[in-house]
PyMOL CGO cylinders between C-alpha atoms (Angstrom):
from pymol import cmd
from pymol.cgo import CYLINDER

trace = [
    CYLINDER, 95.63, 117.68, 121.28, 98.99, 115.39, 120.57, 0.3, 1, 1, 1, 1, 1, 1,
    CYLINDER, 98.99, 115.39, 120.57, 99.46, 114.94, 123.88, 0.3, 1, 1, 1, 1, 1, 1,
    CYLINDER, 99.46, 114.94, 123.88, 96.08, 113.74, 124.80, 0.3, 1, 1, 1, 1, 1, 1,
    CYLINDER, 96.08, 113.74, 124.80, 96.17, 110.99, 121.77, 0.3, 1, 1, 1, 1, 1, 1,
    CYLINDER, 96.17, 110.99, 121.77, 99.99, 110.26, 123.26, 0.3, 1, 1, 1, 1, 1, 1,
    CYLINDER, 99.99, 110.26, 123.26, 98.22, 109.97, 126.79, 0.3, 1, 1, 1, 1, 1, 1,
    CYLINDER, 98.22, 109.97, 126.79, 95.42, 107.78, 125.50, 0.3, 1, 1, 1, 1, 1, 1,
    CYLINDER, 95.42, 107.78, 125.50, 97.55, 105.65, 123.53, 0.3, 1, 1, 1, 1, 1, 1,
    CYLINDER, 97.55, 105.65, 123.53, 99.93, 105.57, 126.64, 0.3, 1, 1, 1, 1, 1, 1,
    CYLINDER, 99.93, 105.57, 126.64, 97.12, 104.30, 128.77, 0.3, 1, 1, 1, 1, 1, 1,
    CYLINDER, 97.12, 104.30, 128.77, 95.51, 101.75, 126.13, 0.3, 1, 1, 1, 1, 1, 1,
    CYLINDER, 95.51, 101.75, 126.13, 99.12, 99.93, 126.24, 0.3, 1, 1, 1, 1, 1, 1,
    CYLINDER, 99.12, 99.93, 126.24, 99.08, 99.31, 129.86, 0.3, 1, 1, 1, 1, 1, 1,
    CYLINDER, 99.08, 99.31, 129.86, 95.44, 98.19, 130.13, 0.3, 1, 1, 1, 1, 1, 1,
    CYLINDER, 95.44, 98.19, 130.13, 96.70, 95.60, 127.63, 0.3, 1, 1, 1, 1, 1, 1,
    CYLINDER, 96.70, 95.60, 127.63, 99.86, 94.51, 128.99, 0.3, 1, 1, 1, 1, 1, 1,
    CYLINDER, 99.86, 94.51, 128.99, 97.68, 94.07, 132.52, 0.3, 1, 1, 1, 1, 1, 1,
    CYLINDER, 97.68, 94.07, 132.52, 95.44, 91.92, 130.31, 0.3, 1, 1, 1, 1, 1, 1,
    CYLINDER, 95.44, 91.92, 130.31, 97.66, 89.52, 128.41, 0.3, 1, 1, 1, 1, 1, 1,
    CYLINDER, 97.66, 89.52, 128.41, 100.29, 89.43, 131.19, 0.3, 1, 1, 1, 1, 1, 1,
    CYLINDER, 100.29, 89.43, 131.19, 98.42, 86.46, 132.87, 0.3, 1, 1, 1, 1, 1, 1,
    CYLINDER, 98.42, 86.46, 132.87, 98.32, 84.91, 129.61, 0.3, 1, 1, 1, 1, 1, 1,
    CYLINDER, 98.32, 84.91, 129.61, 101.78, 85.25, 128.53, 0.3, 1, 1, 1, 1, 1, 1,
    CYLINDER, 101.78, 85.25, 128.53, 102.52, 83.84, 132.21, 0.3, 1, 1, 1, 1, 1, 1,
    CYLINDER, 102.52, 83.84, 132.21, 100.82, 80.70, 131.84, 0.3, 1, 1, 1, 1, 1, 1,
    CYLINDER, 100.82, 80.70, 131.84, 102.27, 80.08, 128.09, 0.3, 1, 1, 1, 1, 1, 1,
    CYLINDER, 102.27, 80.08, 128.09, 105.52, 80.76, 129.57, 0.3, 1, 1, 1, 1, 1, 1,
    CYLINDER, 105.52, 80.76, 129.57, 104.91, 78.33, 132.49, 0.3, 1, 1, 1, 1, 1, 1,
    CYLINDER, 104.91, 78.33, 132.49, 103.14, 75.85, 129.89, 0.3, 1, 1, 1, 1, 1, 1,
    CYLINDER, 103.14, 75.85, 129.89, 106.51, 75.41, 128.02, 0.3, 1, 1, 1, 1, 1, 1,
    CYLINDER, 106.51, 75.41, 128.02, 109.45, 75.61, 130.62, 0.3, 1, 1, 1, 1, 1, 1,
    CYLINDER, 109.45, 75.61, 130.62, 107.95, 72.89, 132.37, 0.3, 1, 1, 1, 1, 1, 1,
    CYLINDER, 107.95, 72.89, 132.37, 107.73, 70.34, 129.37, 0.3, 1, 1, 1, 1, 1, 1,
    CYLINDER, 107.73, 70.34, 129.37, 104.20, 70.95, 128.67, 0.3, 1, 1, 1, 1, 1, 1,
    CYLINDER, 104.20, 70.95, 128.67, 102.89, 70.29, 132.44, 0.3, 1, 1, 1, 1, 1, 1,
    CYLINDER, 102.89, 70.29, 132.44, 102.25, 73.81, 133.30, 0.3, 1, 1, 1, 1, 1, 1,
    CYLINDER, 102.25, 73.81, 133.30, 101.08, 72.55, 136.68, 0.3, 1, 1, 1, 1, 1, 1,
    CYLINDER, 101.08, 72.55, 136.68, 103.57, 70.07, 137.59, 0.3, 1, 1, 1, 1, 1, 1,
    CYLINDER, 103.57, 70.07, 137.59, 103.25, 66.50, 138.37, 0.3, 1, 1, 1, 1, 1, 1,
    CYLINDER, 103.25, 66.50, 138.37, 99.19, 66.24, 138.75, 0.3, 1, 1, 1, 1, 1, 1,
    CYLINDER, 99.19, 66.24, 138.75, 97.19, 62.59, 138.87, 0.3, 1, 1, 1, 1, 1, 1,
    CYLINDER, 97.19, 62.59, 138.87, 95.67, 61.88, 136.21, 0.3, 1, 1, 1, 1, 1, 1,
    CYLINDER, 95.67, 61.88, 136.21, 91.73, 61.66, 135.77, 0.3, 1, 1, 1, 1, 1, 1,
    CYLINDER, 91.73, 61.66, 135.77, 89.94, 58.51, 136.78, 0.3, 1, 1, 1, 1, 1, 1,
    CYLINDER, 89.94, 58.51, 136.78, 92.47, 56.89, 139.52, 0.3, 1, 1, 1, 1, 1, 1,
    CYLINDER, 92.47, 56.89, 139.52, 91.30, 58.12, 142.35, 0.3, 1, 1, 1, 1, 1, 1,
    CYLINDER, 91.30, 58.12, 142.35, 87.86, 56.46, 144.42, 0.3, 1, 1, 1, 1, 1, 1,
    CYLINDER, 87.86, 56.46, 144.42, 85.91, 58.73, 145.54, 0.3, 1, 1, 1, 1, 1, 1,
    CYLINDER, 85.91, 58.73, 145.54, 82.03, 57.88, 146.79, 0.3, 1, 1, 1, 1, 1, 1,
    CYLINDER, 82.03, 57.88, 146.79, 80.49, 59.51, 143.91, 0.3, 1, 1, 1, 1, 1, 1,
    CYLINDER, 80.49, 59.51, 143.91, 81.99, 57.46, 141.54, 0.3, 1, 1, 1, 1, 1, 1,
    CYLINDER, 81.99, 57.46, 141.54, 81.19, 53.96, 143.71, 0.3, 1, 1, 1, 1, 1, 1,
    CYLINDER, 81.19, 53.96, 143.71, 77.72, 55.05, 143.86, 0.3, 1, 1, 1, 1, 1, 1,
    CYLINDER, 77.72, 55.05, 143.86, 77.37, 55.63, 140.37, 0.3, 1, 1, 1, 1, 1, 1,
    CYLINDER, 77.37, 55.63, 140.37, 79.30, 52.27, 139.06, 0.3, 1, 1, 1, 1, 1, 1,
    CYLINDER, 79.30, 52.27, 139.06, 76.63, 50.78, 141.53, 0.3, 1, 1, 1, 1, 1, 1,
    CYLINDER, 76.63, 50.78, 141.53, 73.74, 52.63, 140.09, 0.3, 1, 1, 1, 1, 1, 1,
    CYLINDER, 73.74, 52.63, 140.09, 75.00, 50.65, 136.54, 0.3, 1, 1, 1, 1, 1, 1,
    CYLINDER, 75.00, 50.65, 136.54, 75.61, 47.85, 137.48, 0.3, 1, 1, 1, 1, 1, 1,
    CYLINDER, 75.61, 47.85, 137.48, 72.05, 47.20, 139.06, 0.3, 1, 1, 1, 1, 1, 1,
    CYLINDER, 72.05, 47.20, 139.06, 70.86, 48.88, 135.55, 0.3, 1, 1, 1, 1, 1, 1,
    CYLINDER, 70.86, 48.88, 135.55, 72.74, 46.23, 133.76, 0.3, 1, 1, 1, 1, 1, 1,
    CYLINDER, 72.74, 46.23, 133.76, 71.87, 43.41, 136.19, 0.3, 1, 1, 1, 1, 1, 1,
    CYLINDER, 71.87, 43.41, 136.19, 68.08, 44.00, 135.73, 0.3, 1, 1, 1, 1, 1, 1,
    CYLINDER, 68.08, 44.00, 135.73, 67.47, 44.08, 132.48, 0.3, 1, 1, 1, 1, 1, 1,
    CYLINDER, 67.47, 44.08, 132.48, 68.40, 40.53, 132.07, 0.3, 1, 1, 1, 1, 1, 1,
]
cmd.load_cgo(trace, "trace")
């Protein structure tokens, strides 16, 4: 009977270390890095791309028409 609850508890340990580990990774990652867990990345909004043409199009003829 002890031995199944120390088997039990055994195995509930490991299913949580297997669970968190990925977490404690990334926080680990998150803060040697000064904060940029990812590295140098570009920020949002600097690139073109043809989506974002088409829709600064699509508001400027919506701004241009209601005049």
């Amino acid at each position: 009977m002890f031995g199944e609850i120390l088997e039990i508890t055994f195995f509930m340990w490991l299913l949580a270390l297997a669970s968190f580990a990925p977490l404690g990774y990334f926080i680990y990652m998150y803060t040697i890095k000064n904060a940029e867990p990812f590295g140098e990345t570009e920020p949002h909004g600097d690139t073109e791309s043809a989506i974002s043409n088409l829709v600064d199009q699509a508001i400027a003829l919506f701004k241009g028409s209601g005049k």
